[in-house]
N, C-alpha and C positions, 0 to 999 in steps of 0.2 A: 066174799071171794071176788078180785078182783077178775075183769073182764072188760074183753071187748065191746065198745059201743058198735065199731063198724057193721051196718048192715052186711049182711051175707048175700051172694047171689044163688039163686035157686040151682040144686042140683044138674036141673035140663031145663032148655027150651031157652028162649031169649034169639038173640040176631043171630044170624051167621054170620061166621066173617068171610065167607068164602064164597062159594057157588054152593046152594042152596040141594043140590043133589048128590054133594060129597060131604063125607061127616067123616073126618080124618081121625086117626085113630093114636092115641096116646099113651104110651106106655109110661108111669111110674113108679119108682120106687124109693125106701128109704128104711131105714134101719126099725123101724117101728111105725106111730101113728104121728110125729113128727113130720114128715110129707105132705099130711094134711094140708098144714098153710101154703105151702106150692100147691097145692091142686086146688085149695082154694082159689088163691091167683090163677090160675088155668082157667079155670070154670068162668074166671069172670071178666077175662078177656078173650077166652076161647070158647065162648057160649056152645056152640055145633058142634065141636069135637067128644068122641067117645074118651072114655078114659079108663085103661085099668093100671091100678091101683097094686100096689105089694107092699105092703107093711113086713118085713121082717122082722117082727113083734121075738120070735122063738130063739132069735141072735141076739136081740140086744142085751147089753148095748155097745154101740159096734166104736164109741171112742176109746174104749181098755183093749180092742182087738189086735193083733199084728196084723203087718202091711202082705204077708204073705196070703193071710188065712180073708181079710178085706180082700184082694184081688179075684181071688178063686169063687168065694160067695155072690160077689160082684157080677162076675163072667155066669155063674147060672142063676141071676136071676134075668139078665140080659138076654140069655138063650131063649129063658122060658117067656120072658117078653113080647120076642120077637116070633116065638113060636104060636103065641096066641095073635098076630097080625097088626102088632103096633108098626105106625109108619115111622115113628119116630123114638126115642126115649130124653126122659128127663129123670138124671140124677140128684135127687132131690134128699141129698144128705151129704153136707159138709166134708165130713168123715170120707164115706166113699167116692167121692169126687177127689177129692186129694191125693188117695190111695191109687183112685182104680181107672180113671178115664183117658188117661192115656193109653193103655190098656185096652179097654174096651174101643175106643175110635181106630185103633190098627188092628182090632181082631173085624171090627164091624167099618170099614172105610166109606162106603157108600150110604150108611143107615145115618141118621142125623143123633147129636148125641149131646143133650147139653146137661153141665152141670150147674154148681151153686158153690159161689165161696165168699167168704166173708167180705163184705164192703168196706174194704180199709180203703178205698180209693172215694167212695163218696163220705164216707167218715172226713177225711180229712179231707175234703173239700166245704163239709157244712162245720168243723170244729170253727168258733171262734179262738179259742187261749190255743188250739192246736196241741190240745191233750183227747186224746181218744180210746177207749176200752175197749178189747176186742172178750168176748167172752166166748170159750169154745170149747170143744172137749181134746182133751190132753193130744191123742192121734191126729187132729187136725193142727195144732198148734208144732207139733212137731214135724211136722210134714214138711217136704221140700215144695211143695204147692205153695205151702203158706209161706214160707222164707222167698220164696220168690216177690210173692205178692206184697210182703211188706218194704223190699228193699226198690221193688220198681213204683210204688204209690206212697209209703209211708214216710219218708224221707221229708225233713223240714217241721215234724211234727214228734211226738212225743207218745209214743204205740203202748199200751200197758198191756199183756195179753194176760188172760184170765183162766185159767184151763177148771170148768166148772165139775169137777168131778160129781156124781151121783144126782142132777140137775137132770140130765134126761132120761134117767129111769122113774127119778119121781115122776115126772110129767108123763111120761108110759102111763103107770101107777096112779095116776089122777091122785097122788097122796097129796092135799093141797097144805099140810100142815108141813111134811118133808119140804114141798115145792118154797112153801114161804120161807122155812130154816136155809135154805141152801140158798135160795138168792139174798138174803140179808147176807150170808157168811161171803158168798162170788165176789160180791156188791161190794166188800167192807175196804178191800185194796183199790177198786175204782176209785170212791168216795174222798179215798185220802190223796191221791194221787190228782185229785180234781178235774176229774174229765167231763166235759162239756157234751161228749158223742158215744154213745156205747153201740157197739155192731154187736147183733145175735150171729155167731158166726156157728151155730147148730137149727135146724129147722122144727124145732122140736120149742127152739126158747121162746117163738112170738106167741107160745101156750101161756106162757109166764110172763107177758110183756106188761101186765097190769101188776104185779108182784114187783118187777123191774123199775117199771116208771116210780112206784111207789119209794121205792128204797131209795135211788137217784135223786128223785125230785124232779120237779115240773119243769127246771132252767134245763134239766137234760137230755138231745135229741137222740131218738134211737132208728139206729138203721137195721132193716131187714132187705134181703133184695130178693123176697119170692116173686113182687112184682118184675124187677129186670130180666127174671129166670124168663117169667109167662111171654114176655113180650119178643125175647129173644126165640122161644118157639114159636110163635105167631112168623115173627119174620120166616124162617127156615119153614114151615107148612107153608106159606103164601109161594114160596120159591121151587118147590117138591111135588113130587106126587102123592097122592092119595088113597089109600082105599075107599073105595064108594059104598062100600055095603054100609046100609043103616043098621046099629047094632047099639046095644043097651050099654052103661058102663058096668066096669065088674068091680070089685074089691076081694083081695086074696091077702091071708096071713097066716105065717106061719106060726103064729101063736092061737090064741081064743078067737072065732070070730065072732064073740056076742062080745068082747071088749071092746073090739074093734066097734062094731055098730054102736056101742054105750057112748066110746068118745066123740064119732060124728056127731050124734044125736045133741051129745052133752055140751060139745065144744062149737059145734056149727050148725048145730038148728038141722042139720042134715037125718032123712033117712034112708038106711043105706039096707044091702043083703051081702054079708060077707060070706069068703069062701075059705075053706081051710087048705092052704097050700103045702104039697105034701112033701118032704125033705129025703131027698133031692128031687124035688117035681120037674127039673130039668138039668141035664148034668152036663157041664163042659163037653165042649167038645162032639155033643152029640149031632145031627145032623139038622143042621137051620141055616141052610146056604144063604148067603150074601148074596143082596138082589139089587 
């Protein structure tokens, strides 16, 4: 089974980056256990920050979703977020960042609010032949997010988008026999097309990035940008206030939370205590004033 070599960073402890008596508080989510690798990158550039966690595991998977029903799910988990005293949020799913953050930064103006989209612009910055793979799920590819982003960075290169249907339920699923099937089939239009850069443009695919390199081949670079995400909350925490209460991380899903703890464990050496987030554990609209 293919896998990551990169060392992991431990759950807690390590430097702070901050002042040493505030431990800022981090809200994430993502359509399942695909967030993971963004909270990974968190954890390992934001050692002192608390973090909870939403896997919306009981939705996925939210690239077959309409743009109405992504909005709405969006705005309560952001509630229920912000209602457990995250200073911040990271949108840590392609899919709902595309759909929904715009959205969410005018319902929430003052609260800081980053997402994640596909790196077509360091894609085609590291192509040599200036052929690049985006691979992503059909809602994100079809998004005016992404048409934006292709037509301001992609330009002078040669974009293949890839819309990897049924890719991040396997990877949910830890079905690693589905997981293989479905990146050889993603992969096969890549391969002929001869892209030199493939972008995981789902946060769920760097689960499968050893399936990926495999099919690809070794001449081909793959970009993820959970790092760009972490570093760009780094900046906005360093710039903000904080909560100061020292407080444990949490993990919530609205699916199983012993799958949830299976995959930390499985996938990142992590152990975790999940919780089971109750539908609708926080409803539009309800009251979580802007502060």
């Amino acid at each position: 089974m293919p896998h990551s070599t990169e060392p992991q960073a431990p759950l807690n402890g390590g430097s702070p980056v901050a002042n040493a008596a505030i431990r800022p508080v981090i809200g994430v989510f993502d359509s399942g256990v695909g967030g993971l690798s963004v909270l990974r990158a968190l954890r390992s550039t934001l050692r002192n920050a608390a973090l909870i966690y939403v896997a919306d595991s009981g939705h996925a998977p939210y690239g077959e979703r309409s743009e109405e029903w992504l909005q709405a799910r969006c705005a309560t988990l952001a509630h229920f977020l912000r209602a457990r005293g995250a200073d911040m949020m990271v949108v840590a799913c392609n899919t709902a960042t595309a759909a929904a953050v715009p959205l969410l930064r005018a319902s929430h103006p003052t609260w800081p609010i980053v997402g994640i989209e596909p790196g077509i612009k360091p894609a085609v910055l590291t192509s040599t032949n200036r052929r690049v793979g985006v691979m992503a799920t059909t809602a994100t590819l079809r998004s005016q997010r992404y048409a934006k982003l292709l037509a301001e960075h992609g330009s002078g290169a040669m974009v293949v988008a890839q819309a990897c249907t049924g890719l991040a339920m396997a990877i949910e699923q830890g079905d690693e026999a589905a997981i293989s099937a479905l990146v050889d089939r993603h992969t096969q239009p890549l391969r002929q097309a001869e892209v030199d850069t493939v972008v995981l443009g789902c946060t769920h695919y760097p689960f499968a990035r050893g399936w990926i390199e495999h099919a690809m081949g070794s001449e081909v670079s793959i970009v993820d940008t959970a790092q760009a995400v972490a570093r760009r909350a780094a900046s906005l925490l360093m710039a903000g206030e904080c909560n100061g209460a020292t407080r444990p991380d949490e993990f919530w899903t609205s699916g199983d939370p012993t799958a949830l703890e299976s995959f930390a464990q499985r996938w990142l050496g992590w152990t975790i205590s999940a919780q089971r987030l109750k539908d609708p554990e926080y409803a539009p609209g309800a009251a979580a004033p802007d502060r």
